[in-house]
C-alpha positions as CSV (number, residue, x, y, z in Angstrom):
1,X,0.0,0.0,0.0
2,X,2.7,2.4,1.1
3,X,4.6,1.7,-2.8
4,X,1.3,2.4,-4.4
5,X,0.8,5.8,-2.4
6,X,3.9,7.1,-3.0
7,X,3.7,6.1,-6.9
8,X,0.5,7.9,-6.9
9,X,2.2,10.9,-5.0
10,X,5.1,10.6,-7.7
11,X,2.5,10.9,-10.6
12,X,0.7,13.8,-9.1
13,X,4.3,15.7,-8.7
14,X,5.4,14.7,-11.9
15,X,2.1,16.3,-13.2
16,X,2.2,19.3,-11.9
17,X,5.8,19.6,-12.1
18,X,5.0,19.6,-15.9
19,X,3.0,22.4,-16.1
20,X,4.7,24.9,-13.0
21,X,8.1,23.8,-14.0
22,X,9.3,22.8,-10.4
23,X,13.2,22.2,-10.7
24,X,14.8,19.3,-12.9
25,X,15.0,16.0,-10.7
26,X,19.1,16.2,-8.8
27,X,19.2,20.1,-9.5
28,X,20.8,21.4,-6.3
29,X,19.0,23.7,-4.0
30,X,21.6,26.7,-4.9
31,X,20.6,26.6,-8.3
32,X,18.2,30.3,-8.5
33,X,16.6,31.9,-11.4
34,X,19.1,34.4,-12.8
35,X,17.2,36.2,-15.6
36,X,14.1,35.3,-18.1
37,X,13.6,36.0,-21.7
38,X,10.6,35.9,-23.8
39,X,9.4,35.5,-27.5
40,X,5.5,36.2,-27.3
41,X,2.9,36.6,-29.8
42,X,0.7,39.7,-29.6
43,X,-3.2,39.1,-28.2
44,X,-6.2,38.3,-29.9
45,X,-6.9,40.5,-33.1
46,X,-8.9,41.6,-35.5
47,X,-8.4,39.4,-38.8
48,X,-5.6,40.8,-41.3
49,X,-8.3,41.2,-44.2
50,X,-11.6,41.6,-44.6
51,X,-13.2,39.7,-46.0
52,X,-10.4,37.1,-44.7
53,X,-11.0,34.5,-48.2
54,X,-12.2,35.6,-51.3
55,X,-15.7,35.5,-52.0
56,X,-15.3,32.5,-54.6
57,X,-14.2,30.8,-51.5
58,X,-16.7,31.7,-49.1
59,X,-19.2,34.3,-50.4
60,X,-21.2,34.9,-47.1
61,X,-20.6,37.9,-45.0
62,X,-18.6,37.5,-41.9
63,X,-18.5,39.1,-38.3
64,X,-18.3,42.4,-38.2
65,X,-15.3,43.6,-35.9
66,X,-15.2,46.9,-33.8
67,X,-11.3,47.4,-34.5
68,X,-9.6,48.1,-37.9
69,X,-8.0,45.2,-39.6
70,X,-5.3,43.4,-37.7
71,X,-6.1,45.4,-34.5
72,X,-5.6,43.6,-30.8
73,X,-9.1,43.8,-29.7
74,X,-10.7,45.3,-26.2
75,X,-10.8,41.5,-25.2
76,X,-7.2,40.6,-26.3
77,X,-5.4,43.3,-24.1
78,X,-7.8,42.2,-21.3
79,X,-6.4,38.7,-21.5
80,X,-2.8,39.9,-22.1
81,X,-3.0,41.9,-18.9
82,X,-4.7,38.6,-17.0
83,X,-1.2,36.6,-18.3
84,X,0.8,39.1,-17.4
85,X,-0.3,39.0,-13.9
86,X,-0.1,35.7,-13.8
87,X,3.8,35.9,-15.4
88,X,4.2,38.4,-12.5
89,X,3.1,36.2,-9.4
90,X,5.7,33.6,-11.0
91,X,8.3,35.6,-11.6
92,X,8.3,37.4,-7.7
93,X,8.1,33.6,-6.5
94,X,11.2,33.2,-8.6
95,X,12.9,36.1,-7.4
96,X,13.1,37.3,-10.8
97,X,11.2,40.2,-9.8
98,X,10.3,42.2,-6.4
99,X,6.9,41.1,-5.4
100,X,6.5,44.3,-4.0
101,X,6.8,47.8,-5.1
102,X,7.9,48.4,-8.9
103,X,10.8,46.7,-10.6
104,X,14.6,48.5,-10.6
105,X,15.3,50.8,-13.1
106,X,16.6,48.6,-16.2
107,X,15.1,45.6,-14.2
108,X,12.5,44.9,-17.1
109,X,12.8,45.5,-21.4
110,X,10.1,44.7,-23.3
111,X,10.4,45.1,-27.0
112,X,7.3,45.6,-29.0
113,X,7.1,45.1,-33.2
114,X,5.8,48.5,-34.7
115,X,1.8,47.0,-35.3
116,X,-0.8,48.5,-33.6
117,X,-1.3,45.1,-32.0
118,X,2.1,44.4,-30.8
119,X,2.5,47.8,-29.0
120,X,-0.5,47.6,-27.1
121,X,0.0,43.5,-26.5
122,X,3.3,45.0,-25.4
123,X,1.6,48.1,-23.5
124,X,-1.0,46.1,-21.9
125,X,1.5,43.4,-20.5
126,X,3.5,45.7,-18.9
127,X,0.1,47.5,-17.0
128,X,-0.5,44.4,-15.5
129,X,2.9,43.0,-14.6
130,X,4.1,46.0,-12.7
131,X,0.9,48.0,-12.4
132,X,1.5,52.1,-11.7
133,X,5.4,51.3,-12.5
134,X,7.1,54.0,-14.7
135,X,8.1,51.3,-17.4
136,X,7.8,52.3,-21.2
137,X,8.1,49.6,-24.1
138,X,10.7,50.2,-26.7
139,X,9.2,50.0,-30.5
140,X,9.7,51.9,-33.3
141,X,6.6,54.3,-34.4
142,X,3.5,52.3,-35.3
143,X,3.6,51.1,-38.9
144,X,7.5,51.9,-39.7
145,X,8.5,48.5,-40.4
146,X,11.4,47.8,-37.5
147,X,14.4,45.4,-38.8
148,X,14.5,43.3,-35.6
149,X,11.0,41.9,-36.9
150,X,11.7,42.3,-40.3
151,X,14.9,40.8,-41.3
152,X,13.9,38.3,-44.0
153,X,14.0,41.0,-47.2
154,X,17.3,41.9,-45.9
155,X,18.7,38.0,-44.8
156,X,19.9,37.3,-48.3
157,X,18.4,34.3,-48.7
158,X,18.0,33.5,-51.8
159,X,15.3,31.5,-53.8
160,X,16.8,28.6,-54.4
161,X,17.9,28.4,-51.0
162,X,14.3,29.0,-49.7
163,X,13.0,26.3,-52.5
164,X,15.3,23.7,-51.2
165,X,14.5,24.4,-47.3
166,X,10.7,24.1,-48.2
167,X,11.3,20.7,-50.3
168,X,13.5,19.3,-47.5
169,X,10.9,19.9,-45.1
170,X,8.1,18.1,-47.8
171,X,10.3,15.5,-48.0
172,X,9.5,12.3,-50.5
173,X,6.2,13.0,-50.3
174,X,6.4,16.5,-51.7
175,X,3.1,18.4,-51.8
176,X,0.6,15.5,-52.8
177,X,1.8,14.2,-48.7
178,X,1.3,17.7,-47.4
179,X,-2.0,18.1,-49.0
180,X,-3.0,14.2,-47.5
181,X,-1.6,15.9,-43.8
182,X,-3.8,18.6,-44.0
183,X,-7.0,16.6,-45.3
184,X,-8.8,16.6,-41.8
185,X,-8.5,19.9,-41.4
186,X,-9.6,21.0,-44.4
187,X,-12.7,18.9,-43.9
188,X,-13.6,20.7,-41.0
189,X,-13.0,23.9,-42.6
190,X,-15.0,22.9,-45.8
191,X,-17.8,21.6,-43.5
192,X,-17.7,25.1,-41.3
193,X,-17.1,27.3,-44.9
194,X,-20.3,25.7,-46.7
195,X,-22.8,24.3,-44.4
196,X,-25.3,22.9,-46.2
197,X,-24.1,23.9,-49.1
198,X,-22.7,20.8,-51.7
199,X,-18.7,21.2,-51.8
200,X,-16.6,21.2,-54.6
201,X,-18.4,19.9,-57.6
202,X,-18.5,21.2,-61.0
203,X,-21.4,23.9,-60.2
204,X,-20.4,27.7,-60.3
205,X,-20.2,28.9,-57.3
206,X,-18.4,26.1,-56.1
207,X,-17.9,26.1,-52.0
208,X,-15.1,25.2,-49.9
209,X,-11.6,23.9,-50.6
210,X,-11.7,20.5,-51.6
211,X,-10.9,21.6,-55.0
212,X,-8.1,23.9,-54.9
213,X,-4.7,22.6,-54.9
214,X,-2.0,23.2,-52.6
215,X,1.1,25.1,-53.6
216,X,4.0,26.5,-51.7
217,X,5.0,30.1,-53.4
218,X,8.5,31.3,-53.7
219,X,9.2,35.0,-54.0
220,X,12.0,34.9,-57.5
221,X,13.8,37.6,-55.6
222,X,13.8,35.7,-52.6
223,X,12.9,39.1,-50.5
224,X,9.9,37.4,-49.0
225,X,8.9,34.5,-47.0
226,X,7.4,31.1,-48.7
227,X,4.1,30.9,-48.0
228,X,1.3,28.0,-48.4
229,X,-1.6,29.0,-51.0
230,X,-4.5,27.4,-52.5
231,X,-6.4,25.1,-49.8
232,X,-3.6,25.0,-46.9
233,X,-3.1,28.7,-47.3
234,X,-7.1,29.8,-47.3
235,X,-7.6,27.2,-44.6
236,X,-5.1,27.8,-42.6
237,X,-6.4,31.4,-42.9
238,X,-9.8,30.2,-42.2
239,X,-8.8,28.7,-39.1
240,X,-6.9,31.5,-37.3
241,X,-10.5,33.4,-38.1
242,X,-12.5,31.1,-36.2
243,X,-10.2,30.8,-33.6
244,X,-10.3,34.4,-33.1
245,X,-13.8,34.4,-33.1
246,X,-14.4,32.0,-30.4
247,X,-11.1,33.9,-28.5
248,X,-12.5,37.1,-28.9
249,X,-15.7,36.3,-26.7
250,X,-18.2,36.8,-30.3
251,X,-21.4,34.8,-29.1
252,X,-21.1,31.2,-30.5
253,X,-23.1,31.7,-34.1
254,X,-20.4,34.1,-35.0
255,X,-18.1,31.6,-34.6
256,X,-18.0,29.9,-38.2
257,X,-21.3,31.4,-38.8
258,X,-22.7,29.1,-35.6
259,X,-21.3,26.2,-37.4
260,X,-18.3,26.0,-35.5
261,X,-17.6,23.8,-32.2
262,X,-14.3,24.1,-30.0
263,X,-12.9,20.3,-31.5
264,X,-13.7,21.6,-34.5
265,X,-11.3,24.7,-33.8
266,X,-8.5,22.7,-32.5
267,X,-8.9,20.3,-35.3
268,X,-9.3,23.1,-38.1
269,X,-5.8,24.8,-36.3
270,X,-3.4,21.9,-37.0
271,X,-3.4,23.9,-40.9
272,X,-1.8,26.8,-39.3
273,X,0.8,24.2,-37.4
274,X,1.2,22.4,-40.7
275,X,1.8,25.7,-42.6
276,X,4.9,26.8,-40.4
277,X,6.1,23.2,-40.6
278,X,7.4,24.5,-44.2
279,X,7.2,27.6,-44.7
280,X,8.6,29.0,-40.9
281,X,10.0,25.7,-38.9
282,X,13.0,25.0,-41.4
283,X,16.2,26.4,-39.9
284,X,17.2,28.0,-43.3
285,X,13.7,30.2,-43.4
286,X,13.9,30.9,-39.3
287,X,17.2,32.0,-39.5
288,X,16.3,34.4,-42.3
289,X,13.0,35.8,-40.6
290,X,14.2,35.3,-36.6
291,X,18.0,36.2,-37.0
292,X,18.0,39.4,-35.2
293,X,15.5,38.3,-32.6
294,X,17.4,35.6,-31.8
295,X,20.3,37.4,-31.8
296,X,18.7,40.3,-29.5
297,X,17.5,36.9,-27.1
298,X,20.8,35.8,-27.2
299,X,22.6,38.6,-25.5
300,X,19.7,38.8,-23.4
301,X,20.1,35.3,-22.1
302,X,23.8,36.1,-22.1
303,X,23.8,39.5,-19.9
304,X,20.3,41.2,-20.4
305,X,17.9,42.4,-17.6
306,X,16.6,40.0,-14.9
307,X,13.5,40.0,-17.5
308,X,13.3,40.3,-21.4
309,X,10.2,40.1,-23.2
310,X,10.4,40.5,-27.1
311,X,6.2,40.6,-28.6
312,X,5.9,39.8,-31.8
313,X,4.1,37.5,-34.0
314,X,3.2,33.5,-34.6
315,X,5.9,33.4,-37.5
316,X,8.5,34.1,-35.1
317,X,7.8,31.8,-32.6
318,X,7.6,29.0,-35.2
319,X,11.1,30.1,-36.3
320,X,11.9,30.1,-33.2
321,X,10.7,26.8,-32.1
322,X,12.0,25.6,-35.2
323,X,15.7,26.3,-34.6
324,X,15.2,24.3,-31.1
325,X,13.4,21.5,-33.0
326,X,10.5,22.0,-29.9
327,X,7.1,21.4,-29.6
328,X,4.0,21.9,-27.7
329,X,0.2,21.4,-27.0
330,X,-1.9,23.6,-24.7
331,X,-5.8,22.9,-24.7
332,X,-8.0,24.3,-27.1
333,X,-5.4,24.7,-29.8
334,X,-4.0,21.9,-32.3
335,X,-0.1,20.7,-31.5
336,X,2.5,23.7,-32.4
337,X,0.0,26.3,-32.9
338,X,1.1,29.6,-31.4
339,X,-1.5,31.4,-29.4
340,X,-2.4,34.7,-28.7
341,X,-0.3,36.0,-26.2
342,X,1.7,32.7,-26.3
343,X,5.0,32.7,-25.6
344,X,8.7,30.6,-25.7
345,X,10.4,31.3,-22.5
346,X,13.8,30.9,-21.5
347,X,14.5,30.9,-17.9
348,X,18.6,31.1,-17.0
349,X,19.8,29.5,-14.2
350,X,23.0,30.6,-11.9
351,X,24.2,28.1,-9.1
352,X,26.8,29.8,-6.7
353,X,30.0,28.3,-9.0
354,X,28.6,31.1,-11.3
355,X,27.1,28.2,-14.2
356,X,24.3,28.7,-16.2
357,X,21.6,26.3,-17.5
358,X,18.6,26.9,-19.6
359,X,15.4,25.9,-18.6
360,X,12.6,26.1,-21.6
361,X,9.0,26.4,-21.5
362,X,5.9,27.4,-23.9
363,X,3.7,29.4,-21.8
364,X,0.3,30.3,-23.2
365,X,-3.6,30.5,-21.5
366,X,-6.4,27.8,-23.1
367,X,-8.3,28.8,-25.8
368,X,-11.0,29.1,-23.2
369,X,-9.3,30.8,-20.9
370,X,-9.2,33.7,-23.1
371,X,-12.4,33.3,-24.7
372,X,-13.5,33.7,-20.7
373,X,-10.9,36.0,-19.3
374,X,-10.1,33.2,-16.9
375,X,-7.9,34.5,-14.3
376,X,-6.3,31.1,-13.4
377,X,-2.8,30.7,-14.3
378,X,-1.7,29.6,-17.6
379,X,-0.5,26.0,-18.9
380,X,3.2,25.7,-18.6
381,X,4.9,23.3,-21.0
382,X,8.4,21.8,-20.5
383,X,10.4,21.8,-23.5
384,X,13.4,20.0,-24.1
385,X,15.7,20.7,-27.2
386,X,16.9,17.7,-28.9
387,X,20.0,19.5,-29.5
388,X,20.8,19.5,-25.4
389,X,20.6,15.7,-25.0
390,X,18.2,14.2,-22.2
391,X,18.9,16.5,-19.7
392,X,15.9,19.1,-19.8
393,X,18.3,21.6,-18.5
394,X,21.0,23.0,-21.3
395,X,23.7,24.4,-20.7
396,X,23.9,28.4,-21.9
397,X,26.9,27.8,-24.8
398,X,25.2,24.7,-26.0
399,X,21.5,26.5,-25.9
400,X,22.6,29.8,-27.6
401,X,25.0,27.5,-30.4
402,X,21.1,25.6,-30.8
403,X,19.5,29.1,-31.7
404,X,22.6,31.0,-33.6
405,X,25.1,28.4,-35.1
């Protein structure tokens, strides 16, 4: 009885270890918290376009939203500021931060892209993680593109280069297996596009996806990212729309016109995650687009601020968790799907012989936690980089040689 108890007891740790991130199994008690660094995406938005597909894709009218196009909503910055305070609790248990009164001067950068939705994701954050503190975000003016989250006209990457990154990550099975990947989620999103409407066919209009092909486009001056289009790029886009829907609060038959449940959003999200498996996740493309964020996380981690937080967008966290060769699920989303205000962070520990260790972690709320403004804390979820062996701690060298090398 007593072997089964403490099993049980072992489980339960193990459990919650897994999403608090309690200290590795034989990491010595002098081991502290040194400094954290953050890649996060900005809150819940606005769609990019309106309409989001073309009408010969979907001709019905969509939700009307009370911000411009690609604007971080009322409900987004609420649930940024909800993270944020949760970020704050851990990081003054941590030590990272005084639990009370307002940081040090210096004690805290956050970096913000120049979007109206990354500045206040950026703004909002900060009002909640040190509330009345005289903090101010660094970004350049809004709408100025800023090279830190920019870099991939100027990387030099050329388009054969990107052509062979995108058909390394296809593999054998080229487009024809990416399309066969993708297949359940573009039934959903067929299924949530026409309704009752017949799909495909040979009659004009014709509804859904089911009869585009998928293609992967390459820039020929190589100044711009690969991206997916025909049925993985519409239905990727598709999905991020619903999923903002049904993040944003928007009563349940505005969410995929009320034909939209949550499994179906999870399902419908793994296009988005499949998308960034070629087009973002390849070390070639992610060092093109993320190069000077990593680089600006790498001196961080080396001798930044007890806390660095970088907002920016999905694409970078992809790159990101690309060059790590990480991955994640948090509940509500599909695997590797970065969500609003998710975030990769990078926590640097210091024992009293002065070494450093990186512990990882993907830190985002449930989909219904920000569709609720949930106040509970957000799911936690250990990451360990192939590159660093078994060991879910990695050394600093071998963790900043993973993202820069």
């Amino acid at each position: 009885m007593r072997r089964s108890i403490t099993l049980t007891l072992a489980l339960i740790l193990a459990l919650v270890c897994q999403q608090v991130g309690c200290a590795a199994p034989g990491l010595a008690d002098d081991w502290t918290v040194d400094r954290v660094v953050m890649l996060m995406r900005h809150g819940v938005r606005s769609p990019d376009v309106q309409p989001p597909l073309p009408p010969e894709v979907e001709p019905a009218a969509w939700p009307e939203w009370d911000v411009p196009a690609g604007w971080l909503t009322a409900h987004g910055a609420d649930a940024i500021r909800l993270v944020a305070a949760a970020d704050a609790r851990r990081f003054a248990a941590q030590g990272v931060l005084s639990d009370t009164g307002c940081p040090a001067p210096g004690a805290v950068a956050l970096v913000a892209d120049s979007l109206q939705r990354t500045i206040v994701t950026g703004d909002s954050y900060l009002s909640a993680l040190a509330p009345t503190c005289p903090i101010v975000a660094e970004h350049a003016q809004q709408g100025i593109p800023d090279p830190l989250f920019s870099s991939y006209r100027d990387a030099g990457i050329t388009a054969a280069a990107a052509r062979q990154a995108v058909d390394d990550a296809l593999g054998p099975a080229g487009i024809p297996g990416l399309a066969q990947q993708a297949r359940p989620g573009l039934d959903v999103v067929d299924r949530i596009l026409c309704g009752t409407a017949e799909r495909g066919g040979t009659a004009e209009p014709r509804c859904g996806l089911t009869y585009v092909p998928t293609r992967i486009d390459i820039a020929p001056s190589g100044g711009k990212m690969p991206r997916a289009t025909g049925a993985l790029g519409y239905g990727a886009t598709a999905a991020q729309v619903f999923m903002l829907e049904y993040a944003d609060g928007k009563p349940m038959s505005e969410v995929g016109w009320g034909r939209a449940t949550p499994d179906d959003l999870r399902t419908a999200g793994m296009l988005h995650a499949i998308e960034f498996s070629v087009v973002a996740r390849p070390r070639p493309l992610a060092v093109a687009n993320a190069g000077q964020i990593v680089a600006r996380m790498v001196n961080a981690l080396a001798g930044g601020p007890p806390l660095t937080v970088l907002v920016g967008h999905d694409t970078e966290i992809a790159n990101v968790g690309g060059l790590l060769d990480v991955h994640w699920s948090v509940p509500g989303f599909a695997a590797d799907d970065p969500a609003p205000g998710g975030a990769l962070v990078f926590e640097v520990l210091r024992n009293r012989n002065d070494a450093k260790m990186i512990r990882s972690f993907y830190r985002a709320q449930t989909l219904d936690q920000i569709r609720t403004l949930s106040a509970e804390d957000p799911t936690w979820v250990r990451l360990t980089p192939p590159g660093c062996g078994d060991n879910p701690l990695c050394p600093l060298d071998t963790f900043t040689n993973l993202l820069s090398n």
